[in-house]
Backbone as CSV, one residue per row, in Angstrom:
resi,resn,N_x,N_y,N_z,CA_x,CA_y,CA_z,C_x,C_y,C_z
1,UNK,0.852,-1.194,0.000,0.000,0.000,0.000,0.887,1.243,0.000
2,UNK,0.597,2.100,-0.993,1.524,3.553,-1.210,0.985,4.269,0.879
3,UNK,1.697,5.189,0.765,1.957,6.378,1.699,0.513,6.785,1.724
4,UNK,0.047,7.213,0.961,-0.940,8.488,0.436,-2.499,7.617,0.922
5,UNK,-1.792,6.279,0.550,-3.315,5.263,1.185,-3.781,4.884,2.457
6,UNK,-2.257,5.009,3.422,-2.032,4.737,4.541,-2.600,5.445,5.180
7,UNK,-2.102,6.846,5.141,-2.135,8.111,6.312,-4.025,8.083,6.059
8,UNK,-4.769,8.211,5.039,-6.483,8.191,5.159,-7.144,7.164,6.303
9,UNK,-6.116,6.032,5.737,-6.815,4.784,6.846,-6.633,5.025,8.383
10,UNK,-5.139,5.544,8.099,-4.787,5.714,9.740,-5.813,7.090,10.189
11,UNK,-6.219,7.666,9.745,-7.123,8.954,10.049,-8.208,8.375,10.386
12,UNK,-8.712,7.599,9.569,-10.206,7.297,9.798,-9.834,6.579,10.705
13,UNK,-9.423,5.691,10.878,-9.562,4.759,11.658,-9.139,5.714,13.447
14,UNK,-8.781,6.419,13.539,-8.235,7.170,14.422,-9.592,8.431,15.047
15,UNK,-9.962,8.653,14.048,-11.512,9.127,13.962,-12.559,8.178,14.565
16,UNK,-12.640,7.235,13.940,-13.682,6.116,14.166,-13.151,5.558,16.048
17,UNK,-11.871,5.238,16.357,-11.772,5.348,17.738,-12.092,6.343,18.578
18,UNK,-11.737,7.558,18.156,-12.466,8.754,19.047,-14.185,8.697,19.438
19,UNK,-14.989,8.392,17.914,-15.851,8.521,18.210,-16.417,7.221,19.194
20,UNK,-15.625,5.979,18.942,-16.330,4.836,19.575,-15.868,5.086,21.566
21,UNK,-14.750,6.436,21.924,-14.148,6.164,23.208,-15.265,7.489,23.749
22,UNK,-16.381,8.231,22.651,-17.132,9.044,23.593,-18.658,8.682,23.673
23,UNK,-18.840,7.649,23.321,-20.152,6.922,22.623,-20.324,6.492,24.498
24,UNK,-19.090,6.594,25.462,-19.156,5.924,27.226,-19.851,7.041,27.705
25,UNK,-20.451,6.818,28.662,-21.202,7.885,29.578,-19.845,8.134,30.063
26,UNK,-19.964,9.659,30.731,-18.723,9.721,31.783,-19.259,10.626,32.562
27,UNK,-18.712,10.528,34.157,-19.313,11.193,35.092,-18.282,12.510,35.524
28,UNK,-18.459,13.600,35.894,-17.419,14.329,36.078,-18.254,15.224,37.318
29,UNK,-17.340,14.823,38.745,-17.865,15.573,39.489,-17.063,16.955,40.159
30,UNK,-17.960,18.301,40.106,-17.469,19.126,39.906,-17.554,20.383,41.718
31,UNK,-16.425,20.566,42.083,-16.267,21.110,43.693,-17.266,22.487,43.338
32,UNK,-18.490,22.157,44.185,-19.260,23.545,44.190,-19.379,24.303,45.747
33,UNK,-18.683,24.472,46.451,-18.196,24.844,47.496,-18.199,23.803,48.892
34,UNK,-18.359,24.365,49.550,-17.803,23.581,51.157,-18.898,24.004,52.072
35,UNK,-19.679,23.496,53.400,-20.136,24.046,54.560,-19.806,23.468,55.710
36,UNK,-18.932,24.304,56.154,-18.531,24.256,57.718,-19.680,24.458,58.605
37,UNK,-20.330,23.232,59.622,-21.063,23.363,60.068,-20.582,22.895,61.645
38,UNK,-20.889,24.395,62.683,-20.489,24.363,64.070,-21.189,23.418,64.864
39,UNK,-22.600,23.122,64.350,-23.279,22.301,65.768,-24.561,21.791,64.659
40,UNK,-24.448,20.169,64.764,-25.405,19.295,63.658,-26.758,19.073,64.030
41,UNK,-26.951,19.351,65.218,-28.317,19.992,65.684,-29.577,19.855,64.719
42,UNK,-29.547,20.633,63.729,-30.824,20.738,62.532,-30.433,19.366,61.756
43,UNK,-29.681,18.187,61.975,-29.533,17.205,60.763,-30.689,16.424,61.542
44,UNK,-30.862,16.407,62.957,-31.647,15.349,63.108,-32.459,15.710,64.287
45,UNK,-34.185,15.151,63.689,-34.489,15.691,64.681,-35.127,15.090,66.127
46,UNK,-33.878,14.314,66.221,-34.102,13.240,67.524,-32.987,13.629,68.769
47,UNK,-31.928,14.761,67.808,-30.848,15.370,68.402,-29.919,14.171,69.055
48,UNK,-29.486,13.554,68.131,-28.483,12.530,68.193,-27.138,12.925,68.042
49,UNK,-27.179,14.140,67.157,-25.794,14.537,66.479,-25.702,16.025,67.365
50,UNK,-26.575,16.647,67.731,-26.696,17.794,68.591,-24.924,17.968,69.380
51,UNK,-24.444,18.920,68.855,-23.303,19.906,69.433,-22.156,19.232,68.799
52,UNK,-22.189,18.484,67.685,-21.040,17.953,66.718,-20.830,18.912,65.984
53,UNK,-19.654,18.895,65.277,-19.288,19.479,63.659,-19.194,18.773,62.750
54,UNK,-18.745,19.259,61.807,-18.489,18.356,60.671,-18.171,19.477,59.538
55,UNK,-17.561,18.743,57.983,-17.645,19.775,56.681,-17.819,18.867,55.744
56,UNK,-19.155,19.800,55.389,-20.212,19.298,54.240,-19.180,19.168,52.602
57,UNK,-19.191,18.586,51.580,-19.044,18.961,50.773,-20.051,19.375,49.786
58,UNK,-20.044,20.288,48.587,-21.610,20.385,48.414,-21.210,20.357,46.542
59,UNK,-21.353,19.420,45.888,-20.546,19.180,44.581,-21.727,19.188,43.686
60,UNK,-21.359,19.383,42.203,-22.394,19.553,41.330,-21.920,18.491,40.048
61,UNK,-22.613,17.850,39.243,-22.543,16.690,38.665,-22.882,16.703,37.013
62,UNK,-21.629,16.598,36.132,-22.374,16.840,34.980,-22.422,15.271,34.453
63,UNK,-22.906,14.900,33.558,-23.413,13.021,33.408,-22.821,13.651,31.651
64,UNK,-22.014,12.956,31.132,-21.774,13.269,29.383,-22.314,11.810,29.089
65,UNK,-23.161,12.008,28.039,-23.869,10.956,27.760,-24.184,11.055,25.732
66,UNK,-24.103,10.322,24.972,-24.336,10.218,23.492,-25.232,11.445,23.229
67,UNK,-26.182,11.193,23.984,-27.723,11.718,23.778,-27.638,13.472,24.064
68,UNK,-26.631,13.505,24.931,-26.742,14.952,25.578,-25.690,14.970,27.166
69,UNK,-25.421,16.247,27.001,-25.437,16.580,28.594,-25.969,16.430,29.706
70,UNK,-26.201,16.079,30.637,-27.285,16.641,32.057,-26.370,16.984,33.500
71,UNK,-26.962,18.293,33.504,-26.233,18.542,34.679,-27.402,18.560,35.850
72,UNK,-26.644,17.444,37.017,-27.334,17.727,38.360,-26.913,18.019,39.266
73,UNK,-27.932,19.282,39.498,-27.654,20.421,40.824,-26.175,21.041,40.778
74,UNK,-26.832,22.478,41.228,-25.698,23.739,40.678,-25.271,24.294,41.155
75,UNK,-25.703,23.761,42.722,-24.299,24.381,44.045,-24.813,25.564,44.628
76,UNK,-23.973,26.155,45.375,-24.207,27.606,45.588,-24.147,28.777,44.704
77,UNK,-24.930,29.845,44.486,-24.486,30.710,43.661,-22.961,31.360,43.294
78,UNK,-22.832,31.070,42.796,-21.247,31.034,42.250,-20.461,32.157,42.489
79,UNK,-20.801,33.534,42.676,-20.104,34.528,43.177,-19.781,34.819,44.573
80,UNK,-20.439,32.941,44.995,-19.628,33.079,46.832,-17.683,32.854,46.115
81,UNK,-17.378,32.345,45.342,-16.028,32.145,45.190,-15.669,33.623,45.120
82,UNK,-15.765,34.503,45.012,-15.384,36.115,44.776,-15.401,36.462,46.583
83,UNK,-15.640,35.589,47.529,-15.797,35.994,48.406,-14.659,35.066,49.545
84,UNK,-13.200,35.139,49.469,-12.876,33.920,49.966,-12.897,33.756,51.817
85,UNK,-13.271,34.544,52.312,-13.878,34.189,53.775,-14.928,33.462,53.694
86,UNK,-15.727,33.622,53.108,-17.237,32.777,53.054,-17.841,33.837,53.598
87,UNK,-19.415,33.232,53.853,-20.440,33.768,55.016,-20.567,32.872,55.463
88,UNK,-21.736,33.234,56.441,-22.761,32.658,57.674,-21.961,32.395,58.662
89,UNK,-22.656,31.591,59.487,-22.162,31.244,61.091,-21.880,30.106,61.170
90,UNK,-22.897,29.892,61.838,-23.869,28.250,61.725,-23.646,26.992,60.701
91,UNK,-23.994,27.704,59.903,-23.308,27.473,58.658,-22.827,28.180,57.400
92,UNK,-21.342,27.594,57.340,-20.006,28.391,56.913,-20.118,27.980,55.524
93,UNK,-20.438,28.933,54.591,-20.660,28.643,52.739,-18.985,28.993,52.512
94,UNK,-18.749,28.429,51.984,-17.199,28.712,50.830,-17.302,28.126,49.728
95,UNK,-16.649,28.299,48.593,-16.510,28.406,47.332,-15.143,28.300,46.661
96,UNK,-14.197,27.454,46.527,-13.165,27.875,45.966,-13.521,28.678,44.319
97,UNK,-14.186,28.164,43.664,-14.134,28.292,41.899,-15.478,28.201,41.433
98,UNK,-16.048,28.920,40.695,-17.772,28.804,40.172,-17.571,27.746,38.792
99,UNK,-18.775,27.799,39.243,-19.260,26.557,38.175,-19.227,26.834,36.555
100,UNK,-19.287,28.253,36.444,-19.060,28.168,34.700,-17.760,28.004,34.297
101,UNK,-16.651,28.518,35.166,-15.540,28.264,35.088,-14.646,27.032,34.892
102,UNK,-15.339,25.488,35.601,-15.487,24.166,35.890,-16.055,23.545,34.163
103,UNK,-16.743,24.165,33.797,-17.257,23.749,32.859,-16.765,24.533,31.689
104,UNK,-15.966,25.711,31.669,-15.325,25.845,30.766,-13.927,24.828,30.078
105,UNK,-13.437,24.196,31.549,-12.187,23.491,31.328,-12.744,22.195,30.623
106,UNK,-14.153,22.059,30.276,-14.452,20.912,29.306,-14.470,21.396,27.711
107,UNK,-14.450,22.981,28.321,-14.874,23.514,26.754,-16.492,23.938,26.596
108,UNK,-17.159,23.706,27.475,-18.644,24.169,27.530,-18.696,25.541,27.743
109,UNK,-20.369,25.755,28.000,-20.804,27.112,28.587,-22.085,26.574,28.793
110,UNK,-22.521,27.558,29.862,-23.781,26.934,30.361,-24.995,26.940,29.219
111,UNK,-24.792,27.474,27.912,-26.042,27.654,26.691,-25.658,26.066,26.812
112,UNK,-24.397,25.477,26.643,-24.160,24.024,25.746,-24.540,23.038,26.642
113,UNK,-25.373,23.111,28.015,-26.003,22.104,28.224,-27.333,21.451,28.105
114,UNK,-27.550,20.300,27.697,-28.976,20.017,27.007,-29.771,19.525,27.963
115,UNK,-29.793,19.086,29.551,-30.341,18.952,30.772,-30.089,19.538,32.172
116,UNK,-30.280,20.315,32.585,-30.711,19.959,33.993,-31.592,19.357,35.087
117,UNK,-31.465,19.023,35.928,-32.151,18.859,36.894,-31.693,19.156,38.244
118,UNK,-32.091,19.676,39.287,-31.712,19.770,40.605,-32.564,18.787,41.199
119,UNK,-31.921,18.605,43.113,-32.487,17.561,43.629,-33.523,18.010,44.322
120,UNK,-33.507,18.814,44.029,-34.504,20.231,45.088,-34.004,21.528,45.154
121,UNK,-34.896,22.602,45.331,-34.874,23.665,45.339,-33.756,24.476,46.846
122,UNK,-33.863,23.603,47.393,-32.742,24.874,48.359,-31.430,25.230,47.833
123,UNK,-31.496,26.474,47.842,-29.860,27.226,47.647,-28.652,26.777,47.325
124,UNK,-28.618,25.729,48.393,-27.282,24.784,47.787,-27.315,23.919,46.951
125,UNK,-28.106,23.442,46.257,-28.579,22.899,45.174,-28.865,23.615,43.656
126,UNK,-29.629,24.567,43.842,-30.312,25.027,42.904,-29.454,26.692,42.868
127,UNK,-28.438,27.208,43.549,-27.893,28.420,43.171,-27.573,28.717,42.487
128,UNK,-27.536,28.142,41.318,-26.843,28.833,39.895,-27.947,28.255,38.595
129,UNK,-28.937,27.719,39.319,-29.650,26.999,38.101,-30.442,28.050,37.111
130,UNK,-30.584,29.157,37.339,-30.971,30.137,36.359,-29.837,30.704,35.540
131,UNK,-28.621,29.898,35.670,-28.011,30.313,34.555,-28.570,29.038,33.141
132,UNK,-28.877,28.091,33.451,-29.090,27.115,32.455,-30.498,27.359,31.934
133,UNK,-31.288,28.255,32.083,-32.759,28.639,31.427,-32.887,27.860,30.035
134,UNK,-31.511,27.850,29.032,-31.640,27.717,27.742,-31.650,26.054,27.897
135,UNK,-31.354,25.355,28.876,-31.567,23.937,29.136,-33.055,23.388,29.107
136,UNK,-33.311,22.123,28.808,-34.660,21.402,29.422,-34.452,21.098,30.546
137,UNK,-35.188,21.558,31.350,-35.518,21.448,33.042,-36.162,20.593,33.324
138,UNK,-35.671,19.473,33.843,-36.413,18.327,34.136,-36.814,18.308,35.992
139,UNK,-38.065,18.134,36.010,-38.489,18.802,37.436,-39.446,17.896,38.012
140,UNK,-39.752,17.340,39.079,-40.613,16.854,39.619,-42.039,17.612,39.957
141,UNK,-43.441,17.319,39.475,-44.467,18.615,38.846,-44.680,19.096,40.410
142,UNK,-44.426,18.659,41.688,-44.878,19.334,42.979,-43.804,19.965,43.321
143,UNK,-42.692,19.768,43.404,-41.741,20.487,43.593,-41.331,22.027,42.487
144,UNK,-41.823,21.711,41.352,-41.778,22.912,40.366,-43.123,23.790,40.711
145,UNK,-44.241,23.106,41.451,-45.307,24.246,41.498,-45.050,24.863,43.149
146,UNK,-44.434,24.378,43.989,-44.069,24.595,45.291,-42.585,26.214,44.624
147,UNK,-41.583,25.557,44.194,-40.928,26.873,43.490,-41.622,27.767,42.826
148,UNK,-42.279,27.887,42.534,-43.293,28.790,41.991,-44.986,29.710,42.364
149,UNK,-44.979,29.226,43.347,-46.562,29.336,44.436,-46.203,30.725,44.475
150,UNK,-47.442,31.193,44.852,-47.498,32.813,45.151,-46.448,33.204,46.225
151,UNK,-46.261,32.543,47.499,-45.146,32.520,47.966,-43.896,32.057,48.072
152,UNK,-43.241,33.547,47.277,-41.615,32.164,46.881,-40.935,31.704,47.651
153,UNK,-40.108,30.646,47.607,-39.262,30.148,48.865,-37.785,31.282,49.226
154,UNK,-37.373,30.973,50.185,-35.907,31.583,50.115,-34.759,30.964,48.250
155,UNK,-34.048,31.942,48.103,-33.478,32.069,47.366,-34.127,31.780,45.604
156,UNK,-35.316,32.151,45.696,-35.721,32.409,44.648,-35.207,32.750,43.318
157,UNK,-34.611,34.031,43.356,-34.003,34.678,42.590,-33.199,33.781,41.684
158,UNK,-32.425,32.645,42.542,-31.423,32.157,41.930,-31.845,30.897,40.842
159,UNK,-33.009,30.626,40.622,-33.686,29.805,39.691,-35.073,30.254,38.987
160,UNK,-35.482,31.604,39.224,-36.296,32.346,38.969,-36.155,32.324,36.891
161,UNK,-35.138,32.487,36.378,-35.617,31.895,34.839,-35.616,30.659,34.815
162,UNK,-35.708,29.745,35.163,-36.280,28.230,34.795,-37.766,28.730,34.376
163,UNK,-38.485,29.746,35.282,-40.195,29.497,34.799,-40.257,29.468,33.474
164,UNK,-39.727,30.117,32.741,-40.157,29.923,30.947,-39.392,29.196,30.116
165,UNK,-37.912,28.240,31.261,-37.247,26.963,30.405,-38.054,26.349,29.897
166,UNK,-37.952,25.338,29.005,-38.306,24.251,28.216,-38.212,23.149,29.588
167,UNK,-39.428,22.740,29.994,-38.934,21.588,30.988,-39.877,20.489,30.467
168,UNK,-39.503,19.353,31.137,-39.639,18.087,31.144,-40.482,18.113,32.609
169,UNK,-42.116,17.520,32.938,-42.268,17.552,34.449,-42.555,16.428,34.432
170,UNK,-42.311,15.354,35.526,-42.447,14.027,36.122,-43.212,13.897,37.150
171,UNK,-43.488,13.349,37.641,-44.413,12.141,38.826,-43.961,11.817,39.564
172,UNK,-43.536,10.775,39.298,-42.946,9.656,39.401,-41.359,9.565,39.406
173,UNK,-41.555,9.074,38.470,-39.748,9.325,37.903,-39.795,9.584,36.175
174,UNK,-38.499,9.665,35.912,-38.210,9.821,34.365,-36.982,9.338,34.073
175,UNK,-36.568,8.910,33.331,-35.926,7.918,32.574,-35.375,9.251,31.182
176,UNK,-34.332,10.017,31.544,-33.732,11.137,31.178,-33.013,11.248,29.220
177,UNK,-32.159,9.920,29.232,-31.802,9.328,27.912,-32.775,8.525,27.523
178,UNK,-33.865,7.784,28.077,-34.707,6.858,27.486,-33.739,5.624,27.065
179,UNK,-32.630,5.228,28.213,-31.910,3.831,27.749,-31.940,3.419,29.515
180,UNK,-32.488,3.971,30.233,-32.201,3.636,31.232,-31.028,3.771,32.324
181,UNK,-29.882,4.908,31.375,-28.855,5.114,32.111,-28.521,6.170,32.955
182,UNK,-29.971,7.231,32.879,-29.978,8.272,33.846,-31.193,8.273,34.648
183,UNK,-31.643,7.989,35.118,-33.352,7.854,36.162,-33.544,8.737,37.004
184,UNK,-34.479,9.867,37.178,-34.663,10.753,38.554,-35.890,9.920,39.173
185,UNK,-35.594,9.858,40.328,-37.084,9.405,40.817,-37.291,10.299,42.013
186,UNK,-38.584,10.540,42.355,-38.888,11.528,43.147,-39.161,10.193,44.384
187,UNK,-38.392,10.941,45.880,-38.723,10.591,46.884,-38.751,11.391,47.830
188,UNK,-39.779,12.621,47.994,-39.766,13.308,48.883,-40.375,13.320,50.107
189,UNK,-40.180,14.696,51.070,-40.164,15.032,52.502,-38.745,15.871,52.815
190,UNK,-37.750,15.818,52.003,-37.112,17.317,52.714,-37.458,18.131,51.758
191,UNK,-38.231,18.574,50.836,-39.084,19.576,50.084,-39.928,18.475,49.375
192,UNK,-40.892,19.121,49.073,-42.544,18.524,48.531,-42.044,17.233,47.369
193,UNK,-40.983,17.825,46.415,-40.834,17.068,45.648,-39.552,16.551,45.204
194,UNK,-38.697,15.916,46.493,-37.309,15.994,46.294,-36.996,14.646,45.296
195,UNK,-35.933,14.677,44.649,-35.634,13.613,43.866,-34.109,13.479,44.077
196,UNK,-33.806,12.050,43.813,-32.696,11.089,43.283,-32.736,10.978,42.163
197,UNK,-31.201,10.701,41.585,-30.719,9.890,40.490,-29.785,9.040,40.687
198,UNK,-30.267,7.748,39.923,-29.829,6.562,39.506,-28.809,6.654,38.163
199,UNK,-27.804,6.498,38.367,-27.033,6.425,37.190,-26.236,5.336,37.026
200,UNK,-26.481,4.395,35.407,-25.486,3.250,35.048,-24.467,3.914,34.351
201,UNK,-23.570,3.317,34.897,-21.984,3.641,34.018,-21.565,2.114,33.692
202,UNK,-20.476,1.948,32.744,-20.493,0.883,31.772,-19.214,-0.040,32.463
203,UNK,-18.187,0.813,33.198,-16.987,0.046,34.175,-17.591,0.395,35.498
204,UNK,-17.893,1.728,35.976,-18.256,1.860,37.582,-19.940,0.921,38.185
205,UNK,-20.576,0.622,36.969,-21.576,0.157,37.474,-23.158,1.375,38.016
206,UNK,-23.746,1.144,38.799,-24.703,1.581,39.116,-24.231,2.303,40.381
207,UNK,-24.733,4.028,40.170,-25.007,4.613,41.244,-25.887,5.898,41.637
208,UNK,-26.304,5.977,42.851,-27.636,6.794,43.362,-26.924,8.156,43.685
209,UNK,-27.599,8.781,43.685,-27.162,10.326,43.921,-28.421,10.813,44.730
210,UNK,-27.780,11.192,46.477,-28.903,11.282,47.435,-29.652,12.410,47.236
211,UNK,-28.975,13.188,46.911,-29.763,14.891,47.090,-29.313,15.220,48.084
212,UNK,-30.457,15.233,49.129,-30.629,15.900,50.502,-31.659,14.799,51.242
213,UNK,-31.613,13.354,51.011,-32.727,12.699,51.306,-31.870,12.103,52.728
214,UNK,-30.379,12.091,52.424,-29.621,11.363,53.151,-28.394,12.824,52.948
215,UNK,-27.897,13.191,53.957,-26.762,14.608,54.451,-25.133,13.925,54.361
216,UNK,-25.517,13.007,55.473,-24.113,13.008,56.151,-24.319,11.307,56.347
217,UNK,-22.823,10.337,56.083,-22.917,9.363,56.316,-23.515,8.448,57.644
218,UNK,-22.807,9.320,58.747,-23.821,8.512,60.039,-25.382,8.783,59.987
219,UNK,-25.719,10.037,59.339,-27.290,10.236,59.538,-28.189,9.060,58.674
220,UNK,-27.133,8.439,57.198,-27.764,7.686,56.727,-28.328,6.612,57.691
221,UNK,-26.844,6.152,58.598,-27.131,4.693,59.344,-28.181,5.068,60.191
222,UNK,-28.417,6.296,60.741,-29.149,6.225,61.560,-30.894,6.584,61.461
223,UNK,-31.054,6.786,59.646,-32.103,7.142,59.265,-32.655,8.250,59.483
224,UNK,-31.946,9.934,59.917,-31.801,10.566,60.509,-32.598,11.318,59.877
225,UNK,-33.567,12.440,60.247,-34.435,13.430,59.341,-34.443,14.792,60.358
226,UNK,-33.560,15.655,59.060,-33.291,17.070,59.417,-34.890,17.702,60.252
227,UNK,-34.597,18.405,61.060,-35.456,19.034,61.555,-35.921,20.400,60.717
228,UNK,-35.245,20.972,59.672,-35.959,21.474,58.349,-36.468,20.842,57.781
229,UNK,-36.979,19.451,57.391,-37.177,18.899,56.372,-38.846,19.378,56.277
230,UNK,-39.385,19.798,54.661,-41.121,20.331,54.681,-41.786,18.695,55.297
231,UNK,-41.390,17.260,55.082,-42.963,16.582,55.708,-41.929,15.947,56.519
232,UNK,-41.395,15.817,57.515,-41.038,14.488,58.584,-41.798,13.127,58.020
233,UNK,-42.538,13.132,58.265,-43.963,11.859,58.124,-43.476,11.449,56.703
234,UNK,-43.715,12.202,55.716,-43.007,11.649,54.036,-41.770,11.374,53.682
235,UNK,-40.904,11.996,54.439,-39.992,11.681,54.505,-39.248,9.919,54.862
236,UNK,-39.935,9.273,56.108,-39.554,7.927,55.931,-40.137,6.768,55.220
237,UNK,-41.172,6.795,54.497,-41.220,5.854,53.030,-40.093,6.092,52.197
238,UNK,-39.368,7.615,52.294,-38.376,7.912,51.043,-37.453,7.671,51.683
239,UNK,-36.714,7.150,52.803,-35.942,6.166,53.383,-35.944,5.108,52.842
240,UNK,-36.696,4.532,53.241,-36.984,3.191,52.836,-37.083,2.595,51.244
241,UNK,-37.630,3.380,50.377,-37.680,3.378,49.357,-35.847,2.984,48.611
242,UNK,-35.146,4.349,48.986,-34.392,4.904,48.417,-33.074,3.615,49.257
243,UNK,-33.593,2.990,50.093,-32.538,1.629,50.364,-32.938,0.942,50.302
244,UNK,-34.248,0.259,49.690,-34.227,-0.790,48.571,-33.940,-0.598,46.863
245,UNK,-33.896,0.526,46.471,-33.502,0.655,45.195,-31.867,0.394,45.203
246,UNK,-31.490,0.986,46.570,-29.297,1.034,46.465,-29.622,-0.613,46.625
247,UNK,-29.981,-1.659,47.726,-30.183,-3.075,47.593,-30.733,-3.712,46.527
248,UNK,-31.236,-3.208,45.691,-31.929,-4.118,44.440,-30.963,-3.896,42.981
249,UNK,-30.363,-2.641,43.289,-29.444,-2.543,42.451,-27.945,-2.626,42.315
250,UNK,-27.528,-2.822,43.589,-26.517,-3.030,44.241,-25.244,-1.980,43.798
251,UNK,-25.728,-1.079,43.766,-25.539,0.495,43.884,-24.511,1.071,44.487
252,UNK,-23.993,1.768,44.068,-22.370,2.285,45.219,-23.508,3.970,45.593
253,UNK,-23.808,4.354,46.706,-24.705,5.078,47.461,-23.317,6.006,47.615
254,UNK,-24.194,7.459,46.559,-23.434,8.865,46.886,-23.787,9.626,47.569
255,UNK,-23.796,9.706,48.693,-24.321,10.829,49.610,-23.658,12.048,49.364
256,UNK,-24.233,13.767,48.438,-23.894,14.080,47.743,-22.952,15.311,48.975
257,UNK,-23.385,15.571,49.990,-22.728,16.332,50.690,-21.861,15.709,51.832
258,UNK,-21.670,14.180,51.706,-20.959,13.661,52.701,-19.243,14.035,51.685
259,UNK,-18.144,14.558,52.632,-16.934,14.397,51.978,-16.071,13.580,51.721
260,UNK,-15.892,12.453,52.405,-15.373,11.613,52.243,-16.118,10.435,50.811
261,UNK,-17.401,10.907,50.319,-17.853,10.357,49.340,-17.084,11.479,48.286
262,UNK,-17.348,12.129,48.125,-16.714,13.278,47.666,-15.403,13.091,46.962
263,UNK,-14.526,13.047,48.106,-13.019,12.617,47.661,-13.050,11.388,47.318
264,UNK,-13.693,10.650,47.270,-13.646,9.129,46.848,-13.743,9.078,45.475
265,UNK,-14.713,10.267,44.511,-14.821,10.189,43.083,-13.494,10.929,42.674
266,UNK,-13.401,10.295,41.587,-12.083,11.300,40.536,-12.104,12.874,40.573
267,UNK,-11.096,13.227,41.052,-10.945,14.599,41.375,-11.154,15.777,39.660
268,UNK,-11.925,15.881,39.484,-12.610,16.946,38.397,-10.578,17.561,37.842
269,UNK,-10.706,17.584,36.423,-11.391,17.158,35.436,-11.214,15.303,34.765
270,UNK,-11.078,15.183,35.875,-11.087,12.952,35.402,-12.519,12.915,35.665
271,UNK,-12.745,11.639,35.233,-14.296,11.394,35.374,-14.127,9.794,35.532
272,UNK,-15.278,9.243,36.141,-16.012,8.192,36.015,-16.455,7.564,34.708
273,UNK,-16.384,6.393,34.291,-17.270,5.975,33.128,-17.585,4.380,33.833
């Protein structure tokens, strides 16, 4: 074979591997600040953990998938990094780096993502989610009419354009790619309509992403329910629920603000597949 025949094959064929090494889901989890918390008091409200500390990690999750992007939950509003003391007391917000910045080092911008979803509406979750308006908002329908009721919740502002996103509203659950490799399912009681995701990866296997259903690793063992949470009472079916799905699927369980889960995933920009 001449020169001139070679170098095409070796191209394509070099092409044709690229495309077959992004055809993998990959997970890339991304540092959306820190909370230093003086006394754990509000995690439970049986006051088991009452006059402990601890530091939250509070990370945001983009899923690269054939089909599209989806990013879940968007951290704190991103101009706490412009602030490097932090605020609060009680609890201590910090920020090293905002999230568009995180997602520039992929080469994105927040127009170029084709999903979101948050796990719920509080602040640390949902603080930057009105930058993704141009996204489909995939939302659980009680939890999107609870963000939206004549009375808004705290931190409003910061997801206030989602109302005229393009969304997706669920029930139940939803099935995000339609292959089964991204799943939100709603299991709420720490807001009306809090949700999980289930995610298959093709080497890591199957894993859950708590939200806020589960905080901190001992609160899991101990089935622990924040004394903020909107229903106590709804809240433990979505216990229960949400540890027979990690048992039926045999699930590696991300508790999304525990840190030591945290540091356990590939330190951003490596990813999971």
């Amino acid at each position: 074979m001449k020169l001139r025949n070679i170098i095409p094959a070796i191209l394509i064929s070099a092409a044709a591997h690229a495309a077959t090494a992004d055809d993998k889901i990959k997970l890339y989890t991304m540092d959306c600040g820190a909370v230093d918390v003086a006394d754990m008091a509000p995690f439970d409200n049986k006051g088991r953990f009452d006059g402990q500390s601890t530091v939250l990690a509070n990370p945001c999750f983009l899923i690269r998938h054939p089909k599209g992007d989806l990013l879940w939950d968007t951290g704190m509003e991103q101009s706490l990094a412009d602030i490097p003391e932090g605020i609060g007391d009680n609890f201590h917000f910090t920020a090293k780096r905002k999230l568009t910045d995180q997602l520039a080092d992929l080469g994105l911008a927040a127009t170029d993502i084709d999903f979101l979803s948050i796990s719920h509406w509080h602040p640390d979750h949902s603080g930057n989610a009105g930058l993704f308006a141009a996204s489909t908002w995939i939302v659980n329908r009680t939890e999107r009419a609870f963000m939206f009721a004549e009375e808004k919740p705290g931190g409003y502002e910061d997801y206030a354009a989602l109302e005229d996103a393009k969304t997706i509203q669920f029930d139940a659950k939803h099935d995000v790619f339609g292959d089964g490799s991204a799943v939100i399912t709603s299991l709420p009681g720490h807001t009306p309509g809090h949700s999980v995701l289930t995610l298959k990866l093709e080497k890591a296997g199957t894993l859950i992403f708590s939200g806020d259903l589960h905080i901190f690793a001992e609160g899991r063992k101990a089935d622990a329910i924040p004394t903020f949470n909107f229903d106590a009472e709804a809240t433990v079916p979505s216990l229960k629920a949400f540890a027979e799905m990690a048992e039926k699927t045999q699930a590696r369980v991300i508790i999304q603000h525990e840190k030591t889960h945290f540091d356990a995933l590939p330190k951003f920009p490596k990813y999971l597949d």
